[in-house]
KEGU-540094 format. One record per residue: residue number from 1; x, y, z of N, C-alpha, C, O in turn. Coordinates in Angstrom, 1 decimal. Layout:
<recs>
+-----+--------+--------+--------+--------+--------+--------+--------+--------+--------+--------+--------+--------+
: num :   n_c1 :   n_c2 :   n_c3 :  ca_c1 :  ca_c2 :  ca_c3 :   c_c1 :   c_c2 :   c_c3 :   o_c1 :   o_c2 :   o_c3 :
+-----+--------+--------+--------+--------+--------+--------+--------+--------+--------+--------+--------+--------+
: NUM :      X :      Y :      Z :      X :      Y :      Z :      X :      Y :      Z :      X :      Y :      Z :
...
+-----+--------+--------+--------+--------+--------+--------+--------+--------+--------+--------+--------+--------+
</recs>
This chain:
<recs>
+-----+--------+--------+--------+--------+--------+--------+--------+--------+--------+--------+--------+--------+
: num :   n_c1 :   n_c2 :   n_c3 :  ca_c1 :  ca_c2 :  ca_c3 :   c_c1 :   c_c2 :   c_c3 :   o_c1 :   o_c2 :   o_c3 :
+-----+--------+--------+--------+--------+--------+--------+--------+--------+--------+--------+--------+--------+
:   1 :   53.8 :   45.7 :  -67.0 :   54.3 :   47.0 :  -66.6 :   53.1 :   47.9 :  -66.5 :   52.1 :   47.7 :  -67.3 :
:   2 :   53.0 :   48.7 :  -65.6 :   51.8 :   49.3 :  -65.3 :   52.1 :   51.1 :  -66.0 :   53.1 :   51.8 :  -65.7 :
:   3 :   51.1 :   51.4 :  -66.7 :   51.4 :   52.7 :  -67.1 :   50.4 :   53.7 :  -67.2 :   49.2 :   53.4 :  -67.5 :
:   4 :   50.8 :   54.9 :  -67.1 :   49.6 :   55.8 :  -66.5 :   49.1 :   55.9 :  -68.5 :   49.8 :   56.3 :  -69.4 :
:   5 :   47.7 :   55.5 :  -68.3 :   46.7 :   56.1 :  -69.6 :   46.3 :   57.0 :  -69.4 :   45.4 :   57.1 :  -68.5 :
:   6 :   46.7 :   58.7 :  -70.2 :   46.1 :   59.6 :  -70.1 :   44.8 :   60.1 :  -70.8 :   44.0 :   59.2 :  -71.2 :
:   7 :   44.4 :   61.6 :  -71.0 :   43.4 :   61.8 :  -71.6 :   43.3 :   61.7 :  -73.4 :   44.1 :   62.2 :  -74.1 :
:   8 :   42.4 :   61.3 :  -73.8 :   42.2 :   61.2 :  -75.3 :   42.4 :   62.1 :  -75.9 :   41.6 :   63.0 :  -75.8 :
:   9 :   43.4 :   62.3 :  -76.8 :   43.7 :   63.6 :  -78.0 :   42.6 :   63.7 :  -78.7 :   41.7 :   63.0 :  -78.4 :
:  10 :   42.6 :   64.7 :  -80.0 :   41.5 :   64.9 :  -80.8 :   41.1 :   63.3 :  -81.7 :   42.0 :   62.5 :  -81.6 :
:  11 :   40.4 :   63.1 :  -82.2 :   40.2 :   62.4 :  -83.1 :   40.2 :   60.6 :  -82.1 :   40.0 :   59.5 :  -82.6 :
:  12 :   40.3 :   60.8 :  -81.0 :   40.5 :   59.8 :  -80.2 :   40.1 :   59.3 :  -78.7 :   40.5 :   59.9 :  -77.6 :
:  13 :   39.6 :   58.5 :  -78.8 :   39.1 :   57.6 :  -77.6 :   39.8 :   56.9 :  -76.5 :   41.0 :   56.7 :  -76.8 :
:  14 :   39.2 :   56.4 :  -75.0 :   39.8 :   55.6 :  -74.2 :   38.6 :   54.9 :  -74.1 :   37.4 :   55.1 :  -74.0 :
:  15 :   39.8 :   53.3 :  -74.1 :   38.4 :   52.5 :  -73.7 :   38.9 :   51.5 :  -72.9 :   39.9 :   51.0 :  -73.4 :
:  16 :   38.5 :   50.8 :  -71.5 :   38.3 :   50.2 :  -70.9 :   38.1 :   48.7 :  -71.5 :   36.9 :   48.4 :  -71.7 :
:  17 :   39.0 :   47.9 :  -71.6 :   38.6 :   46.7 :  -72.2 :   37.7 :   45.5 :  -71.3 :   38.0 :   45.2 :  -70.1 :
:  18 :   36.7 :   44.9 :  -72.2 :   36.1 :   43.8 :  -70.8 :   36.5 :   42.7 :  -71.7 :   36.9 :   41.8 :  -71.0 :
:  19 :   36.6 :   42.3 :  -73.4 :   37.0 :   41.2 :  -73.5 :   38.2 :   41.5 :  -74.8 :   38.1 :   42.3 :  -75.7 :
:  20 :   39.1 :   40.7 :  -74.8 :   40.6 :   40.9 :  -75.4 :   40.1 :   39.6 :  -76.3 :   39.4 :   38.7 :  -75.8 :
:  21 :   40.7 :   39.5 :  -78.3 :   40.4 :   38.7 :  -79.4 :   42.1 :   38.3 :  -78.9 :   42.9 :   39.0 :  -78.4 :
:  22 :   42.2 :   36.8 :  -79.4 :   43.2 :   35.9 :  -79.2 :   43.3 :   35.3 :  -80.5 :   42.7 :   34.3 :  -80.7 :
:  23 :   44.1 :   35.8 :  -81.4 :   44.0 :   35.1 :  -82.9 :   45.6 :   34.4 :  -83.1 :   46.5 :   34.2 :  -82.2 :
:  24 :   45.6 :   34.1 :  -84.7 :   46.6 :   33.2 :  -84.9 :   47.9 :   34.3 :  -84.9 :   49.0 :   34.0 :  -84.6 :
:  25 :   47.4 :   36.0 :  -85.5 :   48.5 :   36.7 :  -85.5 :   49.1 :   37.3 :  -84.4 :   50.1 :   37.9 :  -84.6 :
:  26 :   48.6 :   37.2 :  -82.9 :   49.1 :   37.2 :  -81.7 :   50.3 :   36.2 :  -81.8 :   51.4 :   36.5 :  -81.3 :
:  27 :   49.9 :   34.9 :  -82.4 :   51.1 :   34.0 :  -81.8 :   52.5 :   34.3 :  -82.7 :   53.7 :   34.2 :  -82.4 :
:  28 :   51.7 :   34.7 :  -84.4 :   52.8 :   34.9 :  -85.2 :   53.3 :   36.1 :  -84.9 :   54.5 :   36.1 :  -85.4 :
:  29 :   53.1 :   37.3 :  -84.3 :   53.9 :   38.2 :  -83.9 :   54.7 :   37.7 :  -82.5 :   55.8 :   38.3 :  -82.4 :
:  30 :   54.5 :   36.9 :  -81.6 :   54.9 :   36.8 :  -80.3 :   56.4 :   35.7 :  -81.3 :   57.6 :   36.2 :  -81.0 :
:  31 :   56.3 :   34.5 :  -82.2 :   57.8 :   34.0 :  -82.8 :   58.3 :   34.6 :  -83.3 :   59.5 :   34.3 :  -83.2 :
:  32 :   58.0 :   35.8 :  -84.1 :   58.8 :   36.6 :  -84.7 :   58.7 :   36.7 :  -86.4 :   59.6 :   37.2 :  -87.1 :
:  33 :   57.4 :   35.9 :  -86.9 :   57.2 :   35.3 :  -88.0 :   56.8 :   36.9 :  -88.5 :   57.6 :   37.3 :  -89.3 :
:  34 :   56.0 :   37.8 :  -88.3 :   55.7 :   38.9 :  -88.1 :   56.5 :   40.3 :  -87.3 :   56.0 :   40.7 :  -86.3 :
:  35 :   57.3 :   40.7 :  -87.7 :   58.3 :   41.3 :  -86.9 :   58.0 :   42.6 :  -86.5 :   58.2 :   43.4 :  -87.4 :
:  36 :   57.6 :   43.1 :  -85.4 :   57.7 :   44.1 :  -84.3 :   58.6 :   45.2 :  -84.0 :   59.7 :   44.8 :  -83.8 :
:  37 :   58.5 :   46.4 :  -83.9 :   59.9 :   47.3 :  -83.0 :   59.4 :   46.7 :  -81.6 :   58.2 :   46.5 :  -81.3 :
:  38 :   60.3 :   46.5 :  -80.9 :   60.4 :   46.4 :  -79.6 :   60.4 :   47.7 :  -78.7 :   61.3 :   48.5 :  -78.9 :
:  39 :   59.4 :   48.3 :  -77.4 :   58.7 :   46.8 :  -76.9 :   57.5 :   46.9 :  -77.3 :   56.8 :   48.0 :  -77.5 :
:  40 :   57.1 :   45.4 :  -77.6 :   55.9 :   45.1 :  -78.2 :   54.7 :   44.7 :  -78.1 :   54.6 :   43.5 :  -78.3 :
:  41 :   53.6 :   45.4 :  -77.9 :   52.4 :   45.9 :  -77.8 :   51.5 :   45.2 :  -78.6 :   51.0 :   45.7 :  -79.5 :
:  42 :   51.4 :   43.8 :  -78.3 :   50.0 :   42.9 :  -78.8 :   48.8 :   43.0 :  -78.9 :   48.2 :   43.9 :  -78.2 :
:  43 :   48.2 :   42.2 :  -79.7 :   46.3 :   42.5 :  -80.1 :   46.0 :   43.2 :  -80.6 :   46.2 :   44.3 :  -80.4 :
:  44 :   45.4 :   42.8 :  -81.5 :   44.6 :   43.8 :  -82.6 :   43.3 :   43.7 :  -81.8 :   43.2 :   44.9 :  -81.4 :
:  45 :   42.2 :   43.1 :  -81.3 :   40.9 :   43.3 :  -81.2 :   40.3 :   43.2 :  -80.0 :   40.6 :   42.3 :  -79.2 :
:  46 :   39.5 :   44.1 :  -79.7 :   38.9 :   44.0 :  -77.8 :   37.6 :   44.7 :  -78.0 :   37.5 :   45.5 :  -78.9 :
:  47 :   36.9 :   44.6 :  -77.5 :   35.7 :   45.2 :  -76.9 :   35.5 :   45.6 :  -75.6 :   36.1 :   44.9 :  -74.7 :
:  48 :   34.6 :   46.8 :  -75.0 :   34.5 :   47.6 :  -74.0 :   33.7 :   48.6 :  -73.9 :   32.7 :   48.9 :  -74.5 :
:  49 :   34.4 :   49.3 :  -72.7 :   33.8 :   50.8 :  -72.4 :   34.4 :   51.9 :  -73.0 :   35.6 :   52.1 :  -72.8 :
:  50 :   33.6 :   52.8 :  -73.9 :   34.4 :   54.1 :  -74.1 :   34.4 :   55.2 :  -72.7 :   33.3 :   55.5 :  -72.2 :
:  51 :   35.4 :   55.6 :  -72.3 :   35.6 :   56.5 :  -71.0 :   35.6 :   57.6 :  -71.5 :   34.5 :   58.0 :  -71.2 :
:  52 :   36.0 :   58.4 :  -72.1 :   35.9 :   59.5 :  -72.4 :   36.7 :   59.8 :  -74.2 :   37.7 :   59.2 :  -74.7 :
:  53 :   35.8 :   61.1 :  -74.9 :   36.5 :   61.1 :  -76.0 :   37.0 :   62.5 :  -77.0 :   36.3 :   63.4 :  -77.3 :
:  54 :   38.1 :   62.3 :  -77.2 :   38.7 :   63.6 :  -77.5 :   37.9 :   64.4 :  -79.0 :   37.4 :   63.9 :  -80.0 :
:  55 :   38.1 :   65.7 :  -78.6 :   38.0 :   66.1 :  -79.5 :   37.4 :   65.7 :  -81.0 :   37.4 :   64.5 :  -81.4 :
:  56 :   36.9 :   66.6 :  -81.7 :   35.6 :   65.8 :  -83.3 :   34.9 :   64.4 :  -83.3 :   34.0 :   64.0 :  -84.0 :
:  57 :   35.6 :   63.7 :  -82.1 :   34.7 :   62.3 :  -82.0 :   33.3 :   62.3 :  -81.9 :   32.8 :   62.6 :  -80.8 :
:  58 :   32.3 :   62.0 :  -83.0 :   30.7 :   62.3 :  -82.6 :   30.4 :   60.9 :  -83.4 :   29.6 :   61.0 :  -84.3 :
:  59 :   30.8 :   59.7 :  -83.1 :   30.1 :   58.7 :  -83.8 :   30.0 :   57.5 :  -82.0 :   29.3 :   56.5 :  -81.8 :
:  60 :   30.8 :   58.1 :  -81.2 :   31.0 :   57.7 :  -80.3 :   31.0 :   58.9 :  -78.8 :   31.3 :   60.1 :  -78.7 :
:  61 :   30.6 :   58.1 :  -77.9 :   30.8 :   59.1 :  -76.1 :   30.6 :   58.6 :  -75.1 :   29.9 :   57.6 :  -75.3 :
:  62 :   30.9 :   58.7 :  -73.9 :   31.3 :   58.0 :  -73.2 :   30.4 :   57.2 :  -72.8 :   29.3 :   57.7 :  -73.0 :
:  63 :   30.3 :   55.9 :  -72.0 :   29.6 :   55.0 :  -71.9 :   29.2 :   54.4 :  -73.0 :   28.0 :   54.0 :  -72.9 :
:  64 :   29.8 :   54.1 :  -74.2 :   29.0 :   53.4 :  -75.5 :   30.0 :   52.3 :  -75.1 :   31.1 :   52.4 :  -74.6 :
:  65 :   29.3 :   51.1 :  -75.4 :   29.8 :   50.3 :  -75.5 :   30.4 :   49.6 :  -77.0 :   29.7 :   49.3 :  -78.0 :
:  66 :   31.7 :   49.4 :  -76.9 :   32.6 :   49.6 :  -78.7 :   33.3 :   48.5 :  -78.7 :   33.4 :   47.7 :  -77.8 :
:  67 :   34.1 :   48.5 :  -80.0 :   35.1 :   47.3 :  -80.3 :   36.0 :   47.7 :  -81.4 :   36.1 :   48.9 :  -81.8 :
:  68 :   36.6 :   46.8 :  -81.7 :   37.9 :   47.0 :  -82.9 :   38.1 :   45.7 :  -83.4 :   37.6 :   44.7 :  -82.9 :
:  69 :   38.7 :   45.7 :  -84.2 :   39.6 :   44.4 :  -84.8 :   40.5 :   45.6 :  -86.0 :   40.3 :   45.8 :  -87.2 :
:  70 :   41.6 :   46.2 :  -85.2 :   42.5 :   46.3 :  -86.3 :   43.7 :   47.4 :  -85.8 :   44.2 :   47.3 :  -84.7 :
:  71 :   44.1 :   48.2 :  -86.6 :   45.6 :   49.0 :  -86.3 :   45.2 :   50.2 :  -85.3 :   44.1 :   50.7 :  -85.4 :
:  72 :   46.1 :   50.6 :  -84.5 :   47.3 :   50.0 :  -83.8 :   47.3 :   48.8 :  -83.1 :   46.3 :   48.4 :  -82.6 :
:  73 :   48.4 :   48.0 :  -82.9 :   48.3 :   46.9 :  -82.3 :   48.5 :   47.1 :  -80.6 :   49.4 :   47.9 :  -80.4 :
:  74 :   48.2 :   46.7 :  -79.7 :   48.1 :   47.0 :  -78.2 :   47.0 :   46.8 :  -77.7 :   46.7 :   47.7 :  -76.8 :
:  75 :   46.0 :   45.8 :  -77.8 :   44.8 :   45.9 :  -77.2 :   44.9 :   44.3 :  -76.1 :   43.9 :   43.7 :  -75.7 :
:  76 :   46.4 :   43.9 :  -75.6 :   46.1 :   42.9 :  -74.4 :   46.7 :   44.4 :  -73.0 :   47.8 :   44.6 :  -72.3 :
:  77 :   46.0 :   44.7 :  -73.1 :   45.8 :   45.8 :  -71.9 :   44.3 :   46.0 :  -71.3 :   43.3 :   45.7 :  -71.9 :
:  78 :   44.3 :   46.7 :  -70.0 :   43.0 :   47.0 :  -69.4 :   42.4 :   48.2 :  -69.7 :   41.2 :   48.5 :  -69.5 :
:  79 :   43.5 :   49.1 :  -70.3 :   42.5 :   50.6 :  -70.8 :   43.5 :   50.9 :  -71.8 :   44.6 :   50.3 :  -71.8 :
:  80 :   43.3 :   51.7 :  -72.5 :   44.0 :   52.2 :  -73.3 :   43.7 :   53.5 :  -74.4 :   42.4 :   53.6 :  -74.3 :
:  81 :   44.0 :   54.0 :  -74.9 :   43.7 :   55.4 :  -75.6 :   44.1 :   54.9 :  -77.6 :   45.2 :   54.4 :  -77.9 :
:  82 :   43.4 :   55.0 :  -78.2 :   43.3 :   55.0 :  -79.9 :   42.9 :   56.0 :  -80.5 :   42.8 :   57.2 :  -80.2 :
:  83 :   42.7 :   55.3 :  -81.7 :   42.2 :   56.2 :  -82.9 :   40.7 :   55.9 :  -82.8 :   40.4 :   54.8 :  -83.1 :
:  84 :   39.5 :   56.6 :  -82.4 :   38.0 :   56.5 :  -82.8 :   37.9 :   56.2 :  -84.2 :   37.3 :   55.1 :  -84.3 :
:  85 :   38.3 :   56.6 :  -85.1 :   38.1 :   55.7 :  -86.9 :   38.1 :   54.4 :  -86.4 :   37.2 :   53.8 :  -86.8 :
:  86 :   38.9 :   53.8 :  -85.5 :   39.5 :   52.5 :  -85.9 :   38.4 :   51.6 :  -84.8 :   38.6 :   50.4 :  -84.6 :
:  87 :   37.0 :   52.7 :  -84.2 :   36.6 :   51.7 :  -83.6 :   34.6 :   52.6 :  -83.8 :   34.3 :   53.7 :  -84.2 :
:  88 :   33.7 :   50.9 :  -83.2 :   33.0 :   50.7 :  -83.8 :   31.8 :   50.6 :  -83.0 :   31.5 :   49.5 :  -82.7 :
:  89 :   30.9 :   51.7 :  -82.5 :   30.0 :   51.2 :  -81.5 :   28.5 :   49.5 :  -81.5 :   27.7 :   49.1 :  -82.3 :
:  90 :   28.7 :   49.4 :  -80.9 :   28.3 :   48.1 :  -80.4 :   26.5 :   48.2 :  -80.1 :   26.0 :   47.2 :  -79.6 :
+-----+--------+--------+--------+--------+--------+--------+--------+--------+--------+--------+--------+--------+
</recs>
């Protein structure tokens, strides 16, 4: 499904993903061993481009190159908007 990614709130980043982490807990959420609200937004881990960043974000700016491994889960997407805590420049 294609959805418009807006601009980053305070405390928070968009980042352009170039490589998506494929682990064992992708598969155990996809059987249901791990249970989800529906609809359900896979991946914990990706690395990329930061595009731009909202508000108090100063550990990170645009063009850094960053990563994650952790909450929220939604990172088999091509851009997307988070939490900057939750991510890590490179």
């Amino acid at each position: 499904v294609e959805v418009e990614v807006g601009e980053p709130g305070p405390g928070e980043i968009r980042i352009r993903h170039k490589a998506v982490g494929l682990n064992f807990i992708d598969t155990y959420q996809r059987t249901g061993l791990y249970p989800f609200q529906m609809p359900l937004q896979l991946g914990m881990e990706a690395s990329g481009i930061v595009e731009a960043v909202g508000e108090g974000v100063t550990h990170l700016k645009a063009g850094d190159r960053a990563a994650y491994a952790s909450q929220p889960p939604g990172a088999y997407c091509e851009l997307r908007v988070m939490p900057a805590k939750c991510v890590c420049k490179l």
